[in-house]
N, CA, C and O atoms as a GROMACS GRO file, in nm:
protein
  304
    1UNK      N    1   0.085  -0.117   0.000
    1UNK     CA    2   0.000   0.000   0.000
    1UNK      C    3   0.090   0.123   0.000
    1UNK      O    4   0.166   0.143   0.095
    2UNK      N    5   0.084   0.194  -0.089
    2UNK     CA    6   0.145   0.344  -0.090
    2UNK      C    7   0.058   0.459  -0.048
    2UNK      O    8  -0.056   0.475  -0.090
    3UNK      N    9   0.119   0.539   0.039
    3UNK     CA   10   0.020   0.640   0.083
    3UNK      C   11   0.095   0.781   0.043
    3UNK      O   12   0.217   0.774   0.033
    4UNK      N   13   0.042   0.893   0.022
    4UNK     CA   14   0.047   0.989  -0.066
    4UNK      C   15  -0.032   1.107  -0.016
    4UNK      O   16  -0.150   1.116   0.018
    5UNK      N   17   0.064   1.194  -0.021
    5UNK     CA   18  -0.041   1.334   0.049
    5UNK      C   19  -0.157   1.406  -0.042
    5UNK      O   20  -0.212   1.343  -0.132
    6UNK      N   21  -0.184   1.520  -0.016
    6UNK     CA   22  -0.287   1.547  -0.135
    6UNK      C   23  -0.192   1.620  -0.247
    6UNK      O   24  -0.197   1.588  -0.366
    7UNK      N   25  -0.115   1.709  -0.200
    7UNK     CA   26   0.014   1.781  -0.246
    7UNK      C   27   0.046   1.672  -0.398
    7UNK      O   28   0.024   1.688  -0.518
    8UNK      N   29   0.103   1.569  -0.324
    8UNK     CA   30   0.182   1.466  -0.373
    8UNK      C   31   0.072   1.408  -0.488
    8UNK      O   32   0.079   1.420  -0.610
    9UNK      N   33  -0.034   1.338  -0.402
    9UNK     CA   34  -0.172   1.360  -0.534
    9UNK      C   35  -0.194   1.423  -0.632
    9UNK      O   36  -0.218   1.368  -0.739
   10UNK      N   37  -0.189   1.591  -0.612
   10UNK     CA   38  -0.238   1.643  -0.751
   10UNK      C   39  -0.092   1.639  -0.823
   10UNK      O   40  -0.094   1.589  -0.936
   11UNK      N   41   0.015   1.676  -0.783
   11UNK     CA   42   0.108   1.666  -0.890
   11UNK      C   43   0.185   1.478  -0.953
   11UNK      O   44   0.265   1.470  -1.047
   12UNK      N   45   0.153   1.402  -0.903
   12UNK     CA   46   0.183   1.278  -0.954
   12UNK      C   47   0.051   1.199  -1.019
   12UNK      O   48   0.076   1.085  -1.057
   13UNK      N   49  -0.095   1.250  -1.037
   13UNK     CA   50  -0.193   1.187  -0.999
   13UNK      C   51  -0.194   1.062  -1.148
   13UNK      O   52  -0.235   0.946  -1.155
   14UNK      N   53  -0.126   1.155  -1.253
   14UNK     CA   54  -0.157   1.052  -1.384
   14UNK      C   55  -0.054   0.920  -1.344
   14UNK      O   56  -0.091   0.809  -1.382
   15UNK      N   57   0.062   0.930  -1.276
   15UNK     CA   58   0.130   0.798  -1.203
   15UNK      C   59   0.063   0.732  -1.128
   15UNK      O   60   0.049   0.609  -1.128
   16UNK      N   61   0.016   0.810  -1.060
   16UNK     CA   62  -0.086   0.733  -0.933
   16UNK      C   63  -0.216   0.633  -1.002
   16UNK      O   64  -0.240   0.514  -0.981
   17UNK      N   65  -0.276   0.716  -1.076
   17UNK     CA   66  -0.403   0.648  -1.143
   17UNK      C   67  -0.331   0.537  -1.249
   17UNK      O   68  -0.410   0.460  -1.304
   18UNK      N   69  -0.240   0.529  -1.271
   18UNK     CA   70  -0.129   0.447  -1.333
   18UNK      C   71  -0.146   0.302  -1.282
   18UNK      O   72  -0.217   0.207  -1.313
   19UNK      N   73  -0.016   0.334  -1.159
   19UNK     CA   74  -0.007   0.276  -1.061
   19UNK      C   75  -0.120   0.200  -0.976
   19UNK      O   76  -0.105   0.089  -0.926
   20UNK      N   77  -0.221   0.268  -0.967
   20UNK     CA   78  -0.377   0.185  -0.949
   20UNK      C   79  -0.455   0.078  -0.981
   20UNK      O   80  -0.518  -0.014  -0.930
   21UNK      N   81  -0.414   0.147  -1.128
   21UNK     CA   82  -0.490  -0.002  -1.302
   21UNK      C   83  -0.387  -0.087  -1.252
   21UNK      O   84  -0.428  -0.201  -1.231
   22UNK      N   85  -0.257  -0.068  -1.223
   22UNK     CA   86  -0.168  -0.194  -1.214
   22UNK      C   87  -0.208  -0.291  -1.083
   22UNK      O   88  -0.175  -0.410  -1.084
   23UNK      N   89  -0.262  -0.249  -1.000
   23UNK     CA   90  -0.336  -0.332  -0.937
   23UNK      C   91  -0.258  -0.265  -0.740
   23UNK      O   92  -0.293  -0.309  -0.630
   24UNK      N   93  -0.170  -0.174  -0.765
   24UNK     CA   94  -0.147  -0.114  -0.620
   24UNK      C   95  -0.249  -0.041  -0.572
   24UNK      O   96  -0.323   0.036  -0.633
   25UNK      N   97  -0.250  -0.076  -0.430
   25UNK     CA   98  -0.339   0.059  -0.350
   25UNK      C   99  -0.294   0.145  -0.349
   25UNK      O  100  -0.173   0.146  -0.329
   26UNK      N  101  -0.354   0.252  -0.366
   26UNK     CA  102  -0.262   0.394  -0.357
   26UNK      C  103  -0.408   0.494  -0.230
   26UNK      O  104  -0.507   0.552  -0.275
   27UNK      N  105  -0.378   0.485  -0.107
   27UNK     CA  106  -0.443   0.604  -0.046
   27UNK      C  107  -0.384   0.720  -0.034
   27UNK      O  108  -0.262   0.721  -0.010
   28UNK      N  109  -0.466   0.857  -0.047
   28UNK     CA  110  -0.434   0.989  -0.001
   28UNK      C  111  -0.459   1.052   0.102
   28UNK      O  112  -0.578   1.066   0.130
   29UNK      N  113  -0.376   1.101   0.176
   29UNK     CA  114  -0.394   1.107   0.323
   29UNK      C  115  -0.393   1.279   0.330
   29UNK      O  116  -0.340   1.352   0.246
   30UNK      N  117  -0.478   1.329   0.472
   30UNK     CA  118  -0.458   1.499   0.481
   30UNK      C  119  -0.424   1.510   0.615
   30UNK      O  120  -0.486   1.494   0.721
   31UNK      N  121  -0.309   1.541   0.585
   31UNK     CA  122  -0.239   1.522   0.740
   31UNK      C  123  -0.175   1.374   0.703
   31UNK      O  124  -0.149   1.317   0.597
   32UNK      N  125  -0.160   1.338   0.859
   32UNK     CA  126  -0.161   1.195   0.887
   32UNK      C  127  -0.317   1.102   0.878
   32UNK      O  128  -0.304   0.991   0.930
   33UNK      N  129  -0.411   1.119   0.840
   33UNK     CA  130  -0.532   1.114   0.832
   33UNK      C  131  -0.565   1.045   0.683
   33UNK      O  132  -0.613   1.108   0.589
   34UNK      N  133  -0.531   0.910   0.679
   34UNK     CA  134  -0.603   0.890   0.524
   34UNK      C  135  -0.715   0.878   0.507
   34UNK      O  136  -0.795   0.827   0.585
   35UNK      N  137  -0.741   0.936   0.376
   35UNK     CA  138  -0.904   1.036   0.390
   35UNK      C  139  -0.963   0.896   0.252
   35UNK      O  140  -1.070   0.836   0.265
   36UNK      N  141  -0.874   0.872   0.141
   36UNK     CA  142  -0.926   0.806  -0.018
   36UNK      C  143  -0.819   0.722  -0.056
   36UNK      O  144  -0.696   0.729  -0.056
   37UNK      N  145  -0.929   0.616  -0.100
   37UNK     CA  146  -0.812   0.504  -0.202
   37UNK      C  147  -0.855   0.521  -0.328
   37UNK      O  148  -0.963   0.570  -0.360
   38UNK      N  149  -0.759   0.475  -0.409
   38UNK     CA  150  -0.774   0.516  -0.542
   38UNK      C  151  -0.754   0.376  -0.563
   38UNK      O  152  -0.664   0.311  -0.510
   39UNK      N  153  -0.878   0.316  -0.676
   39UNK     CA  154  -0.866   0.193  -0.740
   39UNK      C  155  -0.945   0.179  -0.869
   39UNK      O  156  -1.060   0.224  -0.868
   40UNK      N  157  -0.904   0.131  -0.965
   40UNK     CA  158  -0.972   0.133  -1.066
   40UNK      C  159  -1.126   0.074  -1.086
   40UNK      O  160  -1.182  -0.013  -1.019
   41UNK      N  161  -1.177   0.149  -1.200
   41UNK     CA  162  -1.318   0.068  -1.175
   41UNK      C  163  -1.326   0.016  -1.268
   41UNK      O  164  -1.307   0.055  -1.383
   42UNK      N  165  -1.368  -0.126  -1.210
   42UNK     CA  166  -1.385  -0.249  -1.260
   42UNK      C  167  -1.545  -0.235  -1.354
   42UNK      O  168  -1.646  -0.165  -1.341
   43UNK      N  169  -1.498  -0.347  -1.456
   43UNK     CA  170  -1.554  -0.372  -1.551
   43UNK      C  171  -1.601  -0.467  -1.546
   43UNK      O  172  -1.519  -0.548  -1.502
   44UNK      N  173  -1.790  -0.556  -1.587
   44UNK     CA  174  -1.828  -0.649  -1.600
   44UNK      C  175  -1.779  -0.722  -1.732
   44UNK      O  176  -1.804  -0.681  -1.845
   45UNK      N  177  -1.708  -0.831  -1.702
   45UNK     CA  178  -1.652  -0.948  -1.806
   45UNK      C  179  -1.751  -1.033  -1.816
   45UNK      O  180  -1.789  -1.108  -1.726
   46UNK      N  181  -1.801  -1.022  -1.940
   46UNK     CA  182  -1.870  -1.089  -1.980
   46UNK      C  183  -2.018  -1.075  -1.946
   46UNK      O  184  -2.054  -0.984  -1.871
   47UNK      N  185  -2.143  -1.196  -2.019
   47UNK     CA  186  -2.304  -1.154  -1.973
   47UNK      C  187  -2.315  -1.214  -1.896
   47UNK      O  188  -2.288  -1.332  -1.915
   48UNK      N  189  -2.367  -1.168  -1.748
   48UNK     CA  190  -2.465  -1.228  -1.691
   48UNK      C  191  -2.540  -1.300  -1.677
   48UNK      O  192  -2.624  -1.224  -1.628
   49UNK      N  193  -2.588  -1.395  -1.678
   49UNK     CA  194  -2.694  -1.515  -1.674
   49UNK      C  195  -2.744  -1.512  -1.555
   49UNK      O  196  -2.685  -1.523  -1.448
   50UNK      N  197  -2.879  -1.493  -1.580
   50UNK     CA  198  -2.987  -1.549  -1.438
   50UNK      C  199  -2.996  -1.658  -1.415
   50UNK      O  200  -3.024  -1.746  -1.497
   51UNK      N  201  -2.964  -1.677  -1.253
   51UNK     CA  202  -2.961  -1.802  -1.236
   51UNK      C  203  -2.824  -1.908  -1.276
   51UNK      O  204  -2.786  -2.024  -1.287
   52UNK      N  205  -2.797  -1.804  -1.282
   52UNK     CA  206  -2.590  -1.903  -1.304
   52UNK      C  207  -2.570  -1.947  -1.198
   52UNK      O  208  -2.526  -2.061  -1.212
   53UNK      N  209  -2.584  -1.899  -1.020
   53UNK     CA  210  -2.584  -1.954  -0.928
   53UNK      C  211  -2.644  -2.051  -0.883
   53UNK      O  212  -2.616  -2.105  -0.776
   54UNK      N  213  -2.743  -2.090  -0.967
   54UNK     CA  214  -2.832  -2.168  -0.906
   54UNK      C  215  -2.820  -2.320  -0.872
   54UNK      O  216  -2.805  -2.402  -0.962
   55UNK      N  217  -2.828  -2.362  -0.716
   55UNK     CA  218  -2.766  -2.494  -0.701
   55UNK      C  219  -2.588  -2.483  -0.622
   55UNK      O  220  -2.518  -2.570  -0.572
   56UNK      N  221  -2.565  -2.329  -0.645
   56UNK     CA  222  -2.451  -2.343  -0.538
   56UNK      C  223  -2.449  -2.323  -0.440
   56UNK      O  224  -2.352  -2.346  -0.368
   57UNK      N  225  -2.567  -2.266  -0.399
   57UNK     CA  226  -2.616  -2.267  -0.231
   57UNK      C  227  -2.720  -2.252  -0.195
   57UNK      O  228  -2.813  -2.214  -0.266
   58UNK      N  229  -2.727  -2.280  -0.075
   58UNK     CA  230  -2.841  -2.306   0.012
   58UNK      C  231  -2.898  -2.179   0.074
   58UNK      O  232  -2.816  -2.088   0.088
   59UNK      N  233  -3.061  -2.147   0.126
   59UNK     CA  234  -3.099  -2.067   0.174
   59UNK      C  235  -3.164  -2.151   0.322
   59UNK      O  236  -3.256  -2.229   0.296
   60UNK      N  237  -3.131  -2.142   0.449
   60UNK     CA  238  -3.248  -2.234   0.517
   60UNK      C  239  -3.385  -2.159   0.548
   60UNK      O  240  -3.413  -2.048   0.502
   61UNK      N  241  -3.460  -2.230   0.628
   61UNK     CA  242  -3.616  -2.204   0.605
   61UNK      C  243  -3.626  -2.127   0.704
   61UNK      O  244  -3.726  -2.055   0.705
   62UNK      N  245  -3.553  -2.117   0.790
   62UNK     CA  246  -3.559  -1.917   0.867
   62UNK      C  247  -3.522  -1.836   0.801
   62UNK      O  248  -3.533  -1.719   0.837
   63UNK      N  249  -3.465  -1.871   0.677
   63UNK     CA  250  -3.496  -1.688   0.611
   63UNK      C  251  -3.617  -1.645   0.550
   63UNK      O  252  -3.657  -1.529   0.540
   64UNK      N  253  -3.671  -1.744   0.513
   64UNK     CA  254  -3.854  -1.710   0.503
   64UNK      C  255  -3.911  -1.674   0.595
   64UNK      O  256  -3.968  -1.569   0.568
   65UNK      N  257  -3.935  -1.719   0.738
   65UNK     CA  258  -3.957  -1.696   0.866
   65UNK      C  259  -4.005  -1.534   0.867
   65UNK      O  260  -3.928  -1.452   0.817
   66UNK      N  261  -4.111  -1.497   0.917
   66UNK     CA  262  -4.122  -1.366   0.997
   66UNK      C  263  -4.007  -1.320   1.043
   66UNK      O  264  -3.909  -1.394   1.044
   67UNK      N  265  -3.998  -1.188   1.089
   67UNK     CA  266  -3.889  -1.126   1.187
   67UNK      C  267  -3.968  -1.154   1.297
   67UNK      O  268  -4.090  -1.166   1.307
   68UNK      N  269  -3.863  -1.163   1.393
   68UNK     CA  270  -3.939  -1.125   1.526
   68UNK      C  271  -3.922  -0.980   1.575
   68UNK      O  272  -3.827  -0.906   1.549
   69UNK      N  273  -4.022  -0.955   1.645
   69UNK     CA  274  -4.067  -0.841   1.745
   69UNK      C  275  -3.923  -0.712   1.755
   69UNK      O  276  -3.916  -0.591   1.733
   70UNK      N  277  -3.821  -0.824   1.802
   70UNK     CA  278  -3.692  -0.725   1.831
   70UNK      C  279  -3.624  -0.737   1.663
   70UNK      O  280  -3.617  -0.616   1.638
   71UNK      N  281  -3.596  -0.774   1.595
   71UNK     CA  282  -3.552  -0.758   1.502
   71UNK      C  283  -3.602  -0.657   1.400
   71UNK      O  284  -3.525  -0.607   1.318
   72UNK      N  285  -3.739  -0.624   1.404
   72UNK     CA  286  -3.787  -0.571   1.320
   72UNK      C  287  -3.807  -0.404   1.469
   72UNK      O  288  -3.867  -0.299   1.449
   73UNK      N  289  -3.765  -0.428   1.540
   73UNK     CA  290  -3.751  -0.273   1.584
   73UNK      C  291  -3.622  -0.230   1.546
   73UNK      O  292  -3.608  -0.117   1.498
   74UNK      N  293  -3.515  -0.315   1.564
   74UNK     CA  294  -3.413  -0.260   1.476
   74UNK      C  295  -3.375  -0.192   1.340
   74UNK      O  296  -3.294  -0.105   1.304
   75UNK      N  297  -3.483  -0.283   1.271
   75UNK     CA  298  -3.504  -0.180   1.114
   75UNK      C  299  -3.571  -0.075   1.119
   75UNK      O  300  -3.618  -0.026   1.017
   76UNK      N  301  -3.587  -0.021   1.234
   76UNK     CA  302  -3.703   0.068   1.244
   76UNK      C  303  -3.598   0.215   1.273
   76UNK      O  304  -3.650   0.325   1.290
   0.00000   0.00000   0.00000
């Protein structure tokens, strides 16, 4: 992990965003305080299929289940 001030950020940033795609972390820190990581954004490879998972796992029959009383004050 390389860490990097903001200073250091704006004047290296096309290295940095470089350095990123290559697969390093690069955070920017203000102060001693790292505030952002910089990582590339990822791209979907390939289509999707519904149901490609299907059969690699299990759900059990308490997740159908009601909430109970205290659980559902928590979403609250």
């Amino acid at each position: 992990m390389k860490t990097v001030t903001i200073h250091q950020a704006k004047t290296n940033l096309s290295q940095l965003i470089e350095q990123a795609c290559q697969g390093e972390e690069i955070v920017i820190a203000r102060g001693p305080k790292p505030v952002v990581r910089l990582v590339p954004v990822s791209t979907v490879k390939g289509n999707r299929q519904p149901g490609a998972l299907r059969g690699k796992f299990r759900v059990g029959k308490e997740f159908f289940e009601p909430l109970s009383p205290e659980e559902l004050e928590r979403w609250e």
